[in-house]
Structures are given as C-alpha cells and as structure tokens.
C-alpha positions in Angstrom: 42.0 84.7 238.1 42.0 85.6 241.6 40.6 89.7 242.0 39.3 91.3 244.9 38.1 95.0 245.1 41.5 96.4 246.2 43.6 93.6 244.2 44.4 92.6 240.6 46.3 89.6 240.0 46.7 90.1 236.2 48.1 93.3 237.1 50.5 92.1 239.8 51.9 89.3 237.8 52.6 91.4 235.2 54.6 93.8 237.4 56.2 90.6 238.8 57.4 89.6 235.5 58.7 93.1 234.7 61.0 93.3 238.0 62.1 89.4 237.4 63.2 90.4 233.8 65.1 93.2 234.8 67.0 91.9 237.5 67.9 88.7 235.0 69.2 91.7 232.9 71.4 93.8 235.3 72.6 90.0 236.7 73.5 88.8 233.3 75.6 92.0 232.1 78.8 92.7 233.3 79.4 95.8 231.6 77.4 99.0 231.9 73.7 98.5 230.9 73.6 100.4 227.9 76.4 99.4 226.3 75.9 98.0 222.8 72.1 99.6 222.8 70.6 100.8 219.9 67.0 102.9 220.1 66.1 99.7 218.1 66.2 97.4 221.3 64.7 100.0 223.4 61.7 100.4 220.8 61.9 96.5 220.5 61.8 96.3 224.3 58.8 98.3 225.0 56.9 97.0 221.8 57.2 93.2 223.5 56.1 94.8 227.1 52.8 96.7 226.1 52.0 93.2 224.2 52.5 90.9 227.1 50.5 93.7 229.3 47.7 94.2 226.8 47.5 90.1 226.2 47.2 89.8 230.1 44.7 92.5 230.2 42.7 90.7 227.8 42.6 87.3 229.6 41.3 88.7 232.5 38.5 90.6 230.2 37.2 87.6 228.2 37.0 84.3 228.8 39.8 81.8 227.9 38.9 80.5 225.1 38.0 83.3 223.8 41.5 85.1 224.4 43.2 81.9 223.0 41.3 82.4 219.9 42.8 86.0 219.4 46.0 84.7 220.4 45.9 82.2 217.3 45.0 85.1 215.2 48.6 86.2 215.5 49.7 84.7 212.0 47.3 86.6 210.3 48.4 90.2 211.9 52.7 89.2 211.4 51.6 88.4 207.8 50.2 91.5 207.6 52.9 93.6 209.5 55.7 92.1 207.7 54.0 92.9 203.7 54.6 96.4 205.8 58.3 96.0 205.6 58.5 95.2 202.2 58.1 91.0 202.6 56.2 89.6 200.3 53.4 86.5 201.4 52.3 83.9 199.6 48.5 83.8 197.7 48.2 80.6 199.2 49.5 81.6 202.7 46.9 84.8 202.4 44.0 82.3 201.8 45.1 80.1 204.6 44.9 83.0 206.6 41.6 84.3 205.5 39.8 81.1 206.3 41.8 81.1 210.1 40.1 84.6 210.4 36.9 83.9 209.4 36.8 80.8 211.5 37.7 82.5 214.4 35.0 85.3 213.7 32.1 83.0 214.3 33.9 81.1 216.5 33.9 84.9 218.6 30.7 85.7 217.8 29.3 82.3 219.0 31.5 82.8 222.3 29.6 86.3 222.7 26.1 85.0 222.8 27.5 81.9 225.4 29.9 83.7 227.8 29.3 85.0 230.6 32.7 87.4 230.1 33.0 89.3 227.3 33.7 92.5 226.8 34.8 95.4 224.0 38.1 96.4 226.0 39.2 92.8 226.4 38.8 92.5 222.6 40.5 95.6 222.4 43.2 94.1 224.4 43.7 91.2 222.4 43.8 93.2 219.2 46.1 95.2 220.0 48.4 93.3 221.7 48.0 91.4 218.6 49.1 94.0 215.9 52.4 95.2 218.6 53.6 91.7 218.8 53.6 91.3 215.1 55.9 94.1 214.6 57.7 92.6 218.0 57.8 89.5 215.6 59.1 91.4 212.6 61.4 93.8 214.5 63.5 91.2 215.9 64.2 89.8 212.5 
C-alpha cells in the first residue's frame, strides 16, 4: 500500500468507505433514519465497522499472505462464537477446524522467519478483527 510520512492509505480508505456507506444509507431511506432501529443494529453496526478497520489495519501490518491466512481462520472463531449462543457444532466440524488452525500456525510461524513485515499489532489486528466479525456473523442471524 501506498504510505508516506504524513499519509495512510489504509486509513483513508477506510474513512472513504465509512462516508460512502453512510450516504448509501441516508439515500436509500425515505423515512427518518432511526426509524425501525433497535440497539441491536446499532451494536451490529459498530461490531461490522471495528472488524473491517482492524482487518485493514492488519493488512497494512503484515504481509498479504499472511493476513489472508488469518482471514481464513474465520471459521474457526464463528464456530466458536456461535457454541457461545447456545449452537451446538459438530465433532467432525471441530476436528476440521483444528487441523485448519494448526495448519495455519506453521504456516504463520514459517511466514515470520521469511517476511520482511510482520509484526505483534498486525497479528493483533487480525485476531481481533477475527473474534468481532464472528459475533458480526452470529448477530446478524
């Protein structure tokens, strides 16, 4: 991505992104804005926005492949998030998703010792953006 010292692009798209989806909002709704709310969509709403901003966050911090990895990972943390509320998983889907984590453990650990960017925060990043898009996952159903 493109960065200067006085410029973030990850940042900028990201803010971007945030304007563009709220004007398609105010242009799509005819009626007042908060009409038909409940705290649910707000919560829902800001869950799905620190996700997208921590997941950009951590593309910039670690290299791509590396931030694609974490981004498969995301099975593993909406299985997880969803035995939370009370669903109940599969043995055999819990083993699939054992091996997909330990694959993508060395596969990281690998990608540390080759990659010229990697970092704790950008794992951070991607870890967390994981776990608040799995509940963005299970909230919306």
């Amino acid at each position: 991505m493109f960065t200067d010292k006085t410029f973030s692009s990850p940042l900028f798209f990201l803010l971007l992104e945030c304007c563009f989806n709220a004007v398609c909002v105010l242009a799509v709704r005819k009626r007042s804005l908060l009409d038909g709310f409940t705290p649910q969509h707000i919560v829902l709403g800001m869950c799905m926005m620190v996700g997208h901003g921590l997941g950009t966050v951590g593309y910039y911090e670690l290299n791509y492949t590396t931030a694609t990895l974490f981004k498969s990972a995301k099975v593993v943390t909406v299985m997880i998030v969803s035995s939370l509320f009370g669903r109940t998983v599969s043995s055999k889907a819990i083993v699939l998703a054992l091996v997909l984590c330990l694959g993508l453990s060395v596969f990281g650990i690998a990608d540390k010792m080759a990659a010229p960017r990697f970092s704790l925060w950008g794992v951070t990043a991607n870890l967390l953006s994981l776990i608040v898009t799995a509940f963005t996952s299970n909230l919306q159903d």
